[in-house]
Backbone as CSV, one residue per row, in Angstrom:
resi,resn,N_x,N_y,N_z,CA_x,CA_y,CA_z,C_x,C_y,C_z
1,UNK,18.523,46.847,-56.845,18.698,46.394,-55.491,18.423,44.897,-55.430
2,UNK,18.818,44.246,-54.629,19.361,43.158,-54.725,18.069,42.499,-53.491
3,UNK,17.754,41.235,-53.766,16.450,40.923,-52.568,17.845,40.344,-51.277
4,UNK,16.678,40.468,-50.612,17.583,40.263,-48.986,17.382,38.637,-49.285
5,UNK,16.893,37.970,-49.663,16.368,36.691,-49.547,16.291,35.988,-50.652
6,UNK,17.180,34.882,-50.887,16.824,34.562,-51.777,16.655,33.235,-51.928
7,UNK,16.330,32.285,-53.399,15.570,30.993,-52.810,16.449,29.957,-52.848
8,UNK,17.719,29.886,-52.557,18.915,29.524,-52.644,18.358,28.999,-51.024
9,UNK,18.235,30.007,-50.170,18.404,30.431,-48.390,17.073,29.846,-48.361
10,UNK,16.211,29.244,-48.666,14.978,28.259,-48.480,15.885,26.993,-48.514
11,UNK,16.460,26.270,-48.903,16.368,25.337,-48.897,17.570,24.541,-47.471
12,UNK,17.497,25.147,-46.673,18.060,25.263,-45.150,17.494,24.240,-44.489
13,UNK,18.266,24.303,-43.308,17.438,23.312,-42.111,16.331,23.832,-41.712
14,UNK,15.151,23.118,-41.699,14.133,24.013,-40.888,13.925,23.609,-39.278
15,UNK,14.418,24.143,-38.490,14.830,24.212,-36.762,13.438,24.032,-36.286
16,UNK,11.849,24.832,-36.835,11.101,24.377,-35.786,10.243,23.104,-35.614
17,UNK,10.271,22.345,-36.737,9.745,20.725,-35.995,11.120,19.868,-35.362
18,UNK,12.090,20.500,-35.779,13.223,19.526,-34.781,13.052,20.201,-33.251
19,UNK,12.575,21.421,-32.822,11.927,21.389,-31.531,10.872,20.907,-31.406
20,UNK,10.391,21.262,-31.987,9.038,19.802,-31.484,9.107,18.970,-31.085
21,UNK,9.978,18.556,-32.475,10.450,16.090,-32.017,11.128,16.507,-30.227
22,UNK,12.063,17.471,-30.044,12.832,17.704,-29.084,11.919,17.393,-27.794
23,UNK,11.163,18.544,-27.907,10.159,18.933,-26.749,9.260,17.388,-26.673
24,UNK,8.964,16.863,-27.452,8.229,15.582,-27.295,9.035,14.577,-26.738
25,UNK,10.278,14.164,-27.207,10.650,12.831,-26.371,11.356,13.846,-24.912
26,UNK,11.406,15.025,-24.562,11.827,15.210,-23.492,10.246,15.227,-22.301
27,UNK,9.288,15.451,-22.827,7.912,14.713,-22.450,7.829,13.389,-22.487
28,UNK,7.756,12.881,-22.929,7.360,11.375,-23.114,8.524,10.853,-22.215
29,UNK,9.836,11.075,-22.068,10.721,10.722,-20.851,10.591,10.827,-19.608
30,UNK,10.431,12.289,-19.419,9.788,12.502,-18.246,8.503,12.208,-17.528
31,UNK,7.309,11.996,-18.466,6.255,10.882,-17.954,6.538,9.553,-17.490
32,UNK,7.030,8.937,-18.723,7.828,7.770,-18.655,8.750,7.090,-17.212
33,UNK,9.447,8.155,-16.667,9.633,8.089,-15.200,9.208,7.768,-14.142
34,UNK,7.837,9.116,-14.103,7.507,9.128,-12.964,6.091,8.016,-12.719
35,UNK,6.111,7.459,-13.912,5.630,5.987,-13.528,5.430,4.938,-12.115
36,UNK,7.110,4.762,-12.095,7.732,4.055,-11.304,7.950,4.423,-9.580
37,UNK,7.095,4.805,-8.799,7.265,4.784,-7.670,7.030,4.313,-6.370
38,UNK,7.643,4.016,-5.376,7.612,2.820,-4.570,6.123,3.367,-3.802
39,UNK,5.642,1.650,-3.411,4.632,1.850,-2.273,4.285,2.841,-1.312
40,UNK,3.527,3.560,-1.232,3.277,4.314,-0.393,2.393,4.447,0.162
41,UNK,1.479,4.364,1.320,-0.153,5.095,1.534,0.815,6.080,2.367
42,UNK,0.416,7.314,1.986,-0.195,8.612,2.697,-0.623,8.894,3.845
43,UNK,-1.569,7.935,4.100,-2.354,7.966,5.537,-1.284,7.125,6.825
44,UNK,-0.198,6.559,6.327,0.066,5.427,6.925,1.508,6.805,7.762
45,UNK,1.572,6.536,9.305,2.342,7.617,10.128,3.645,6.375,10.595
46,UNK,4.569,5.991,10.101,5.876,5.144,10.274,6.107,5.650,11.650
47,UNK,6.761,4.428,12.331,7.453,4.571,13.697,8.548,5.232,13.378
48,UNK,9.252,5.744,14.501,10.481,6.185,14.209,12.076,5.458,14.396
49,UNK,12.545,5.428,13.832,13.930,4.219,14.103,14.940,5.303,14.050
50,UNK,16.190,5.042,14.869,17.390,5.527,14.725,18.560,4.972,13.975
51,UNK,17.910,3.095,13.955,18.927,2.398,13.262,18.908,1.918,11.761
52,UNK,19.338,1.620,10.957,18.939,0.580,9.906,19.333,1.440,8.484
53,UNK,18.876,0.857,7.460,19.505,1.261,6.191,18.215,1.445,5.256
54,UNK,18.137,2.388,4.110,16.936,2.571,3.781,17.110,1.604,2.301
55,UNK,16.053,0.806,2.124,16.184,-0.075,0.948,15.061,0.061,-0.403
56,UNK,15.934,-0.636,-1.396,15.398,0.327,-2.646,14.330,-0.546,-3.015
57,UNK,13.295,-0.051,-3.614,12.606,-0.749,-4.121,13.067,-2.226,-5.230
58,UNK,12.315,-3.328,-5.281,12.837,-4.256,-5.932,11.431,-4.705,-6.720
59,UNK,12.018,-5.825,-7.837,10.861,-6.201,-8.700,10.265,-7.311,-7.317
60,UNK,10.786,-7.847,-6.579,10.904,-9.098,-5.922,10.358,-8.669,-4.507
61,UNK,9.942,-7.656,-4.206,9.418,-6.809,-2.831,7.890,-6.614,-2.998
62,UNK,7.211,-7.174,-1.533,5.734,-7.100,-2.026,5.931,-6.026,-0.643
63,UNK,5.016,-5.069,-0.428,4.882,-3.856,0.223,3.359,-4.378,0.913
64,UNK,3.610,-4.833,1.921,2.018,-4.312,2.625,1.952,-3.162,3.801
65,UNK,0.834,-2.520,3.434,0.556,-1.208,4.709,-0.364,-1.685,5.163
66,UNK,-0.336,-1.354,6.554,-1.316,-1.611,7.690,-1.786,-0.041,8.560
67,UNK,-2.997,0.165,8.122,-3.514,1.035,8.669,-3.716,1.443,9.809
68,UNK,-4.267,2.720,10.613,-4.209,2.515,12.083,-5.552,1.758,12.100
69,UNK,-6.609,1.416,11.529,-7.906,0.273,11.646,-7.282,-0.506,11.256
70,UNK,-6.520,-1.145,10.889,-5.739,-2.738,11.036,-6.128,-3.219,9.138
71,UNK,-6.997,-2.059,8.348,-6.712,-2.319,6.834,-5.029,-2.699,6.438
72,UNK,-5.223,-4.069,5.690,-4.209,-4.172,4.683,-4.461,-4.005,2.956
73,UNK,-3.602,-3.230,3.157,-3.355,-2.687,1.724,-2.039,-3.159,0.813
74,UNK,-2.589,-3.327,-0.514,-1.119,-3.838,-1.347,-1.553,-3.338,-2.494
75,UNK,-0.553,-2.589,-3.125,-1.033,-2.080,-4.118,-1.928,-1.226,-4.541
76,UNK,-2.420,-0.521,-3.320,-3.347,0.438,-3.316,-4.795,0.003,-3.600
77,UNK,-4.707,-1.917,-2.834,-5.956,-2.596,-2.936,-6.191,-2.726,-1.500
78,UNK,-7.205,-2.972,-1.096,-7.760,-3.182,0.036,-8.036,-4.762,0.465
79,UNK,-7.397,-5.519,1.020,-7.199,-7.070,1.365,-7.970,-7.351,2.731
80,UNK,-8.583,-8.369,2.951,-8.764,-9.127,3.931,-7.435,-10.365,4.480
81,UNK,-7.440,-10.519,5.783,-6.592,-11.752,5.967,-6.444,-12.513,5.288
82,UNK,-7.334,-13.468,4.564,-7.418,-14.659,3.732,-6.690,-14.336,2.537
83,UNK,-7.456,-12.955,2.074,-6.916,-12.447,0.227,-6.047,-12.180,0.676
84,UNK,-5.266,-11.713,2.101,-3.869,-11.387,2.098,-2.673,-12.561,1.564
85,UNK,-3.232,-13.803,2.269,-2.522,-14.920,2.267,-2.656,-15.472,1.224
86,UNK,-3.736,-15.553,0.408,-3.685,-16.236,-0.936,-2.850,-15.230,-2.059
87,UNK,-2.835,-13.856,-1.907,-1.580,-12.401,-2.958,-0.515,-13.280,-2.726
88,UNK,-0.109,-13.277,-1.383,1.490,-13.818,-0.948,1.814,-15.407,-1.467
89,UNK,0.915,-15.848,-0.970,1.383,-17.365,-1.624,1.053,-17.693,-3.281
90,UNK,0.640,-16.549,-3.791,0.514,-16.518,-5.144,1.825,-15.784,-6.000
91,UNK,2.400,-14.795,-5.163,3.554,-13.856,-4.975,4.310,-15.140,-5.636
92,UNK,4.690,-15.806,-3.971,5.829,-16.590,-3.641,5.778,-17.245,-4.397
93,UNK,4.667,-18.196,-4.901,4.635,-19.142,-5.851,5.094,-18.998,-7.435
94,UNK,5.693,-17.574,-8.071,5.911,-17.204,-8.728,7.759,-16.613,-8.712
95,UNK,7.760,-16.307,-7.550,8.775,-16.079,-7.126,9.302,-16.393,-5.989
96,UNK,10.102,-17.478,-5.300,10.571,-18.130,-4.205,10.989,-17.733,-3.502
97,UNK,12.280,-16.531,-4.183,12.606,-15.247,-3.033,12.394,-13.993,-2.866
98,UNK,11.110,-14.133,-2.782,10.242,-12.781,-2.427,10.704,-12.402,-1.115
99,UNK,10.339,-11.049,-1.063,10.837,-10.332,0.299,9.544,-9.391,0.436
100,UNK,8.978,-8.843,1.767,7.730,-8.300,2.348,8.398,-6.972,3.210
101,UNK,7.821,-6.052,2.608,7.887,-4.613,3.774,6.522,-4.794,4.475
102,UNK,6.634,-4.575,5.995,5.738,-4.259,6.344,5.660,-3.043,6.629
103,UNK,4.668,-1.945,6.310,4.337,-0.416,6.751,3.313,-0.256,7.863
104,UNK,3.635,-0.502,9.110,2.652,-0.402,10.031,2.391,0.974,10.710
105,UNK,1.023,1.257,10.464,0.761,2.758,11.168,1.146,2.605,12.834
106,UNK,2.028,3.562,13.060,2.584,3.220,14.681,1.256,3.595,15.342
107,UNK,0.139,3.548,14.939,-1.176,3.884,16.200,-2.337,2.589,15.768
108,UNK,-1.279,1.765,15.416,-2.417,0.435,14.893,-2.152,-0.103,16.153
109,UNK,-2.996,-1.221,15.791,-2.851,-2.547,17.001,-1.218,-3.422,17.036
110,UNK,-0.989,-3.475,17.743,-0.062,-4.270,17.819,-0.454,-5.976,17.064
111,UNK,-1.756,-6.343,17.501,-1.996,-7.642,17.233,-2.114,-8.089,15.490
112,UNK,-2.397,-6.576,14.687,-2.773,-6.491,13.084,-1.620,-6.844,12.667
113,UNK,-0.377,-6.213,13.381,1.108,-6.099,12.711,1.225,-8.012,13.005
114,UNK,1.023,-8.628,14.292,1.551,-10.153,14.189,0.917,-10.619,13.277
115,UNK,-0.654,-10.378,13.198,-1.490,-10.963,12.425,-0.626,-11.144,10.917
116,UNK,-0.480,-10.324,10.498,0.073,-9.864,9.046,1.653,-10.647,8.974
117,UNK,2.766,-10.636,10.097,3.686,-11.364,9.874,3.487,-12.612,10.400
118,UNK,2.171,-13.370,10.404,2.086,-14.513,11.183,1.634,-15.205,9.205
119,UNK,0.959,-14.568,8.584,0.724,-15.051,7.425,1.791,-14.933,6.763
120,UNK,2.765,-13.885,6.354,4.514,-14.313,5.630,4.496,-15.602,6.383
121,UNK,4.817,-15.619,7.846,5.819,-17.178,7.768,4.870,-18.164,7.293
122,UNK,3.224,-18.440,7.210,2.792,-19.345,6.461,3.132,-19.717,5.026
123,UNK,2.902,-18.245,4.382,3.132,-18.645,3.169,4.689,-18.679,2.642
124,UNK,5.625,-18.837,3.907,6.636,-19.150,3.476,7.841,-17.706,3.014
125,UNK,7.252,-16.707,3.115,8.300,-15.462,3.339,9.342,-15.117,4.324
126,UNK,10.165,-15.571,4.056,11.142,-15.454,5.550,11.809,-13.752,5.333
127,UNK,11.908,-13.238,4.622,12.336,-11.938,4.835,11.597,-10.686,4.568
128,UNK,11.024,-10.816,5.942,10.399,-9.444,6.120,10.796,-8.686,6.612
129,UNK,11.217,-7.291,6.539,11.676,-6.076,6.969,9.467,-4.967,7.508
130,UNK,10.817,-3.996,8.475,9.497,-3.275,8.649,9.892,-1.781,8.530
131,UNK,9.474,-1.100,7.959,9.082,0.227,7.876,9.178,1.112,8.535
132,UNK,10.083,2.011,8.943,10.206,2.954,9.727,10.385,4.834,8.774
133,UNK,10.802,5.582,9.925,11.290,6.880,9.107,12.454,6.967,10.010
134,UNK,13.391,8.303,9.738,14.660,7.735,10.045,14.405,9.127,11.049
135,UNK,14.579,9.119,12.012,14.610,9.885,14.109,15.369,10.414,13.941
136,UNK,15.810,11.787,14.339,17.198,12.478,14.712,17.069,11.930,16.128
137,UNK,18.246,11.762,16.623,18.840,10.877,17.715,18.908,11.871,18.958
138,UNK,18.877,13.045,18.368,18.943,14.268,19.489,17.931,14.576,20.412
139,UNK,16.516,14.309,19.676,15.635,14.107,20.504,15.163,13.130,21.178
């Protein structure tokens, strides 16, 4: 009788570390991803808009949130007025056409939100956009 196996049939592809390598760069990709995601606080409740266009994140976009206590945040740092204005004009100074989201909690002060676009036009940011979520129109 004849062996079922013989050592001819060893010297084959061996399939399970090429799943491995597989399973690894399809990990390491998918980490690799979710890296990259735009500004956000959590806590922060957007006004509602009916109009406007939703824009993508850029290398050239500095994101500040404004809390409903009138905290500014960038980067998931906590800023005072002054450190606000010295980030931005350190921004700008690196990059000339920087652009600013503002994320204002719609139950802040009204006066935090000027406060905050009163320092862009110092340090020279002329395009600031503001932050909304997008309203069904029905209500």
């Amino acid at each position: 009788m004849k062996a079922l196996c013989s050592e001819d049939d060893s010297q084959g592809v061996r399939i399970a570390p090429l799943i491995d390598i597989v399973f690894l760069l399809l990990i390491f990709f998918l980490v690799a991803t979710t890296f990259y995601e735009a500004e956000k606080d959590i806590t922060i409740r957007l006004a509602a808009a009916t109009e406007g266009q939703e824009r993508v994140q850029a290398p050239d976009l500095v994101t500040v949130n404004i809390s409903e206590a009138g905290a500014m945040i960038v980067n998931q740092r906590l800023y005072t007025l002054d450190q606000l204005e010295a980030l931005l004009r350190d921004v700008r100074s690196r990059n000339p056409n920087v652009a600013a989201i503002l994320r204002c909690d719609r139950r802040a002060r009204h006066s935090e939100f000027v406060k905050v676009l009163n320092v862009c036009e110092r340090t020279g940011i002329s395009q600031v956009s503001v932050a909304t979520f997008q309203a069904d129109e029905s209500r």
